[in-house]
C-alpha positions as a Markdown table, in Angstrom:
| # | Residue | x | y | z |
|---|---|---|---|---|
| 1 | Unk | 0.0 | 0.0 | 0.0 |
| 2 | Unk | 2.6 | 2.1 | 0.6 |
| 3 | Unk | 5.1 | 1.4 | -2.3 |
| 4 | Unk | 2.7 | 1.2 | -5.2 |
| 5 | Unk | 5.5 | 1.5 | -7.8 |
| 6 | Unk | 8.1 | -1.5 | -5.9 |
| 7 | Unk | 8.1 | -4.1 | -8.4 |
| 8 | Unk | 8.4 | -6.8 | -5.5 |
| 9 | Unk | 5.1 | -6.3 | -5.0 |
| 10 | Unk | 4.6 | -9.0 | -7.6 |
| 11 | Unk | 6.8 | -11.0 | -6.2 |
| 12 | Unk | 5.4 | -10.9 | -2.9 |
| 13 | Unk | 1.5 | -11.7 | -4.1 |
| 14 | Unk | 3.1 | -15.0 | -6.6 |
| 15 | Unk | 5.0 | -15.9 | -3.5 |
| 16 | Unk | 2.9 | -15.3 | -0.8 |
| 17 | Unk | -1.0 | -15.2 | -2.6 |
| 18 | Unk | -3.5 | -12.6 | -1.3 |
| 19 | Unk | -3.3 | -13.9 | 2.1 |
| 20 | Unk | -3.3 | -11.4 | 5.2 |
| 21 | Unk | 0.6 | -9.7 | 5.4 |
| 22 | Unk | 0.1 | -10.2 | 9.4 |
| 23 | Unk | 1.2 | -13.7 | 8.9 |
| 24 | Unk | 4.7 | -12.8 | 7.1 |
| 25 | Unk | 7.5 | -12.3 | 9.0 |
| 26 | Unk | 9.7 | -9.5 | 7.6 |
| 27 | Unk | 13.8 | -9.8 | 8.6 |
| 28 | Unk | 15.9 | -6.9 | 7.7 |
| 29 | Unk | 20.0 | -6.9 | 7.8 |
| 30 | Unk | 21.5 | -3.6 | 8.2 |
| 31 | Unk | 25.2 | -3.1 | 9.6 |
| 32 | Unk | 25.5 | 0.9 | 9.2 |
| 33 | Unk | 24.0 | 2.0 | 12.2 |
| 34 | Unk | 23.0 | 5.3 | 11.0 |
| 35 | Unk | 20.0 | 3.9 | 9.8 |
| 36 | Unk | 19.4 | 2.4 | 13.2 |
| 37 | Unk | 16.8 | 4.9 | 14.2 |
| 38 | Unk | 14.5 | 4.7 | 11.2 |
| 39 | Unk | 14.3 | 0.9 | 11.8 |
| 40 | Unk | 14.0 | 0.7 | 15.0 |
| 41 | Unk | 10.7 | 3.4 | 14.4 |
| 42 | Unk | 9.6 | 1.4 | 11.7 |
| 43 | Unk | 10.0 | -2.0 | 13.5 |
| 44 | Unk | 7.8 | -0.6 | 16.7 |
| 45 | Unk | 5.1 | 1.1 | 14.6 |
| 46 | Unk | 4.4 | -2.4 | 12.3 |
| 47 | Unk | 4.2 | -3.8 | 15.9 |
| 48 | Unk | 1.4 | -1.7 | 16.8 |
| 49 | Unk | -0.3 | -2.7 | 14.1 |
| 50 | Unk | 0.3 | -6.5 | 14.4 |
| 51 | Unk | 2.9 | -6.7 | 11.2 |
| 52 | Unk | 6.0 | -9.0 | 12.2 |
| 53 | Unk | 9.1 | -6.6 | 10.9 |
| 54 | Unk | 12.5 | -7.7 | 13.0 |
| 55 | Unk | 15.8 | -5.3 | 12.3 |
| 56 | Unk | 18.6 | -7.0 | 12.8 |
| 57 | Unk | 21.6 | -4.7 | 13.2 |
| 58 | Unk | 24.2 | -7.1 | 10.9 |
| 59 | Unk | 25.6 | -8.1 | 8.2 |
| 60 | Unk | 25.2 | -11.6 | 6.7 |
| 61 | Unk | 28.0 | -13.6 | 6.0 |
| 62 | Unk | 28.7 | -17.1 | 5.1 |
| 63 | Unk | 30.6 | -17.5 | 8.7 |
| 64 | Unk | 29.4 | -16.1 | 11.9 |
| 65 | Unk | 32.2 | -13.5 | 12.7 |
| 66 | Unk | 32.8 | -9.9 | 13.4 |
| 67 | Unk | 33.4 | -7.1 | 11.1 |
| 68 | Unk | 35.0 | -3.5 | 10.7 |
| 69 | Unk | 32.8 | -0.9 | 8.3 |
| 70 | Unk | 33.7 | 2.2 | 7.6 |
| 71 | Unk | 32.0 | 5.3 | 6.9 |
| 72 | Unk | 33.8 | 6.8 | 4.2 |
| 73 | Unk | 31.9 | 10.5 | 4.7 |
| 74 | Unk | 33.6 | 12.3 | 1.9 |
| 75 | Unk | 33.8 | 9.7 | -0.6 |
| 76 | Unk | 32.0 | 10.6 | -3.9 |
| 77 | Unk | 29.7 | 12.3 | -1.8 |
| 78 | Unk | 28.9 | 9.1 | 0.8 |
| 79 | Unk | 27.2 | 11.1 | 3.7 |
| 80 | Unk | 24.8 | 13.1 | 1.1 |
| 81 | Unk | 23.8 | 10.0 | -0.9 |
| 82 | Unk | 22.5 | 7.6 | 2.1 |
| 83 | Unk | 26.0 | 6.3 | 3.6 |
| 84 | Unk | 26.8 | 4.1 | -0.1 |
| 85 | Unk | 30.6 | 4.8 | 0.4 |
| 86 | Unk | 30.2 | 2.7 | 3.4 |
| 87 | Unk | 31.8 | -0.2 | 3.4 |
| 88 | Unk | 34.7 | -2.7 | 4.9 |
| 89 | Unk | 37.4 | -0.8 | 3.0 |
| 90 | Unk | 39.1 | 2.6 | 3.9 |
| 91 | Unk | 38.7 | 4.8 | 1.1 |
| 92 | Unk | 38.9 | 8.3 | 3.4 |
| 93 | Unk | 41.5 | 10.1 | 2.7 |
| 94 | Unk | 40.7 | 12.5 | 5.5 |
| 95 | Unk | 41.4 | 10.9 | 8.2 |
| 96 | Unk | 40.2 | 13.3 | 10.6 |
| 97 | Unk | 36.0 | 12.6 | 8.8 |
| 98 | Unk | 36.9 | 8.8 | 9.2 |
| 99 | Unk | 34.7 | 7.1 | 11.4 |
| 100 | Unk | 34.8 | 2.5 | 11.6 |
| 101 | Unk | 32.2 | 0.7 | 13.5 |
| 102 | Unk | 32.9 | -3.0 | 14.3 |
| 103 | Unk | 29.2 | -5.0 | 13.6 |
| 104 | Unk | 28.6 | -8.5 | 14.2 |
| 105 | Unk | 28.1 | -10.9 | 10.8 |
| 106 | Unk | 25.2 | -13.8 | 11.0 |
| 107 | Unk | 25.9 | -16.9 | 9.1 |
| 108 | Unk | 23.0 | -16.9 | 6.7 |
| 109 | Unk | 22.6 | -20.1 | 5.9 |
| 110 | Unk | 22.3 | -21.0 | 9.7 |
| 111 | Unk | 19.8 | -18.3 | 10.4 |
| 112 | Unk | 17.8 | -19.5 | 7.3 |
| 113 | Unk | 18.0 | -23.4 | 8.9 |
| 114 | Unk | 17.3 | -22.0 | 12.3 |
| 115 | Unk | 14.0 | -20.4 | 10.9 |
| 116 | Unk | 12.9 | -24.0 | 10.1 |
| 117 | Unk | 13.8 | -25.8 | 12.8 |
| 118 | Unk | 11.7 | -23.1 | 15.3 |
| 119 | Unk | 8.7 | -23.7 | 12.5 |
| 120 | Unk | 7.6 | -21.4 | 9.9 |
| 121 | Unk | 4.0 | -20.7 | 8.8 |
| 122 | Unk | 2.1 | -23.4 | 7.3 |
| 123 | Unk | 2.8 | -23.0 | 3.9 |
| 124 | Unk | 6.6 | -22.0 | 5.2 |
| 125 | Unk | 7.6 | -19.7 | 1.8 |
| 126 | Unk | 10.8 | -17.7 | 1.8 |
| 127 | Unk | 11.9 | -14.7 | -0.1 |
| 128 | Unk | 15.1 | -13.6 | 0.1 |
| 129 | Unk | 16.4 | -9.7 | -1.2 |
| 130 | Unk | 20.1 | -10.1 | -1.4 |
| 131 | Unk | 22.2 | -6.7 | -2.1 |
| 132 | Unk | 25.3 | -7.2 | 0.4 |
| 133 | Unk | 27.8 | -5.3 | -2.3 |
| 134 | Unk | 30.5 | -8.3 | -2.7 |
| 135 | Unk | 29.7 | -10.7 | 0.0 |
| 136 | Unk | 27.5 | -12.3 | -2.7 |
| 137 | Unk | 29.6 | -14.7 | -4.2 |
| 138 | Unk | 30.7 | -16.3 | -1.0 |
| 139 | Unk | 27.3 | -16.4 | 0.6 |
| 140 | Unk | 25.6 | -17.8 | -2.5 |
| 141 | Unk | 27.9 | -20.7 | -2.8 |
| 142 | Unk | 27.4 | -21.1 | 0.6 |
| 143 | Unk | 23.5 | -21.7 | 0.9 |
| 144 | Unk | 24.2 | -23.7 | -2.5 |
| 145 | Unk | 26.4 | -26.4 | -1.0 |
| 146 | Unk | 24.8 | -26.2 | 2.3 |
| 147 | Unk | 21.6 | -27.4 | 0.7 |
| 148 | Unk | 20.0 | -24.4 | 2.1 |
| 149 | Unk | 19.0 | -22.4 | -1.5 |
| 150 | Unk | 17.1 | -25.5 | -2.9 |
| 151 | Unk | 15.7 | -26.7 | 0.2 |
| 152 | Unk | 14.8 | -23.7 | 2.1 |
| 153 | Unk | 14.3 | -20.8 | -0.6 |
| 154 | Unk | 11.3 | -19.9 | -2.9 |
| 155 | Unk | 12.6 | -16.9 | -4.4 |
| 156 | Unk | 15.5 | -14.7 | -4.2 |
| 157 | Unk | 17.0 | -11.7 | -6.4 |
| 158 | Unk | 20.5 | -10.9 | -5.8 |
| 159 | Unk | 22.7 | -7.6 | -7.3 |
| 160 | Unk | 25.9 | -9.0 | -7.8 |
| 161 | Unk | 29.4 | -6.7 | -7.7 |
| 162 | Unk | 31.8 | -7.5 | -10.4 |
| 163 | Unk | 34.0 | -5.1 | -8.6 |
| 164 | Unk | 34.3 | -7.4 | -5.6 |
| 165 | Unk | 33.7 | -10.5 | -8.1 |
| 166 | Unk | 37.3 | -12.7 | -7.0 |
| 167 | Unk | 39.0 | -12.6 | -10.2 |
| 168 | Unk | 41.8 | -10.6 | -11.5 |
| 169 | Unk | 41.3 | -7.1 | -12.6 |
| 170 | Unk | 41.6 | -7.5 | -15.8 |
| 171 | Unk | 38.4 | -10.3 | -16.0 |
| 172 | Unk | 36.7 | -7.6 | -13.6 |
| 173 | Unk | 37.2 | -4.8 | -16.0 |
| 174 | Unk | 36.4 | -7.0 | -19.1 |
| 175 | Unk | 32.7 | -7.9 | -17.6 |
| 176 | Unk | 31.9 | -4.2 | -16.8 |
| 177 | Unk | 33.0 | -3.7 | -20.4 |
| 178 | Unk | 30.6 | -6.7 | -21.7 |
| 179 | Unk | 28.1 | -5.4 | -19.6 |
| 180 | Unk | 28.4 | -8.9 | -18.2 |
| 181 | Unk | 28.2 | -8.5 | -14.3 |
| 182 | Unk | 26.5 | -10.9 | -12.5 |
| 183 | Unk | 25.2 | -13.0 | -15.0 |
| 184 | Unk | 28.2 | -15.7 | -15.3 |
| 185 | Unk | 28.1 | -16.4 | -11.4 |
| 186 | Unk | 24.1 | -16.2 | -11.8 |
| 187 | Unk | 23.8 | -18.2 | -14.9 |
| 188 | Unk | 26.3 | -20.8 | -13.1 |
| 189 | Unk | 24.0 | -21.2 | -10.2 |
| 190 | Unk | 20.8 | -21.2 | -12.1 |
| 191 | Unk | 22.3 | -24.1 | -13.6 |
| 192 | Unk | 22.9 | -26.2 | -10.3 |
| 193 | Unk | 19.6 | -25.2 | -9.5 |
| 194 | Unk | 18.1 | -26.9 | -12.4 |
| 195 | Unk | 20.4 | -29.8 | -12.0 |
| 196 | Unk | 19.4 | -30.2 | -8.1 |
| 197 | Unk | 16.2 | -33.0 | -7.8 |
| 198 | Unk | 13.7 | -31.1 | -6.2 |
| 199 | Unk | 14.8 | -28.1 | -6.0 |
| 200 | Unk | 11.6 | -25.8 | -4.5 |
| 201 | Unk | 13.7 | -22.8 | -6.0 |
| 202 | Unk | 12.9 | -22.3 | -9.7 |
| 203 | Unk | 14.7 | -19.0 | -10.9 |
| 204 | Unk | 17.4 | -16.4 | -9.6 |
| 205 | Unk | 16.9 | -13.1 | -10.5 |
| 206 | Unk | 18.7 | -10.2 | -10.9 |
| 207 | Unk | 15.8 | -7.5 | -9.8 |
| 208 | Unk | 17.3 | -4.0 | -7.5 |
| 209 | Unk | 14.3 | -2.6 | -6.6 |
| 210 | Unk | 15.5 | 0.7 | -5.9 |
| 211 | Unk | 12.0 | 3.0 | -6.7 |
| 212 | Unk | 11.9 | 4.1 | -2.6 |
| 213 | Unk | 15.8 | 4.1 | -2.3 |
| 214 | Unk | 15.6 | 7.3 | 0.2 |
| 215 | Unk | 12.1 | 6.0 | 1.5 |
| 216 | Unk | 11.1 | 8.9 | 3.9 |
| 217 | Unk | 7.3 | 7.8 | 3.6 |
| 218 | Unk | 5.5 | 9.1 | 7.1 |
| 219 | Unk | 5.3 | 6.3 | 9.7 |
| 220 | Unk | 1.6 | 7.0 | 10.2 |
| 221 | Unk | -0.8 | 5.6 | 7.9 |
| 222 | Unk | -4.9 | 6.9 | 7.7 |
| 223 | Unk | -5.8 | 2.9 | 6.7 |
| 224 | Unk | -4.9 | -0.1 | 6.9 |
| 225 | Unk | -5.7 | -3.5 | 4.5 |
């Protein structure tokens, strides 16, 4: 109701049916903690209202573990355009704007197996939104070999980072060039996918929704569904 242009609304209604949203829980991972305040607001307001949002101040990792971030302020304009410069590498070169926060990383895949083992609703459907700029490629693999992707997963759309793809420069720079990023890693685990008997998940996509990137919507609603 609120994000009338997200294209994930689609994928939420294929995934989910027409069924009442009360009965979905909603998990979101966010290390910068300068977003902290609007989720934390957002996650007590869809209380009120009986919606099940949880923010999880974290990253997601293929290892449970700890992890340095930094702000990066001044690069290519970080703190005016939503925090994007920050990341695990310092790119500051003022060292007096540098800020780093240590945040802890969850193991996906065991927080995706620990979902099932404390029950999920009946018909126990799972969509995941994937944009954590590099970690991708290790994460993937992991909830591939784990089991976790085919076994666990209904749906999930991943942006993939050639600049953090694992591979020398030059193979970096040649799949920017191709316009090929993402799809070789993609099209590679599409095809275990297909290959895996029984595999509940039937396509990766690519999708960034990115139509409310700044959001700023009003926490108070006049209706509800």
């Amino acid at each position: 109701m609120r994000y009338p242009r997200s294209v994930f609304r689609r994928t939420f209604d294929a995934t989910f049916g027409q069924q009442d949203r009360r009965r979905v829980c909603s998990f979101g991972f966010e290390p910068n903690p300068a977003h902290a305040d609007r989720h934390h607001r957002l996650q007590a307001y869809y209380a009120e209202h009986g919606f099940q949002y949880v923010y999880v101040p974290a990253a997601v990792g293929d290892r449970a573990d700890n992890l340095t971030f930094y702000l990066n302020p001044t690069v290519a304009g970080g703190s005016s355009h939503s925090d994007w410069s920050f990341g695990m590498k310092s790119r500051e070169l003022n060292a007096s704007k540098q800020r780093s926060h240590v945040v802890p990383v969850i193991d996906f895949a065991a927080f995706l197996k620990a979902l099932q083992a404390q029950g999920r609703p009946p018909d126990g459907r799972v969509v995941v939104k994937m944009d954590i700029e590099g970690a991708e490629f290790t994460v993937m693999m992991q909830l591939l070999l784990h089991g976790v992707l085919c076994n666990l997963v209904d749906f999930i759309s991943v942006e993939w980072h050639h600049r953090f793809l694992p591979l020398p420069a030059a193979v970096n720079r040649s799949l920017r060039i191709n316009g090929s990023e993402g799809k070789l890693e993609s099209w590679m685990l599409q095809e275990a996918v297909h290959d895996s008997v029984g595999c509940r998940l039937k396509d990766l996509s690519t999708v960034d929704d990115e139509s409310y990137i700044n959001d700023g919507a009003p926490l108070q609603w006049t209706t509800w569904p």
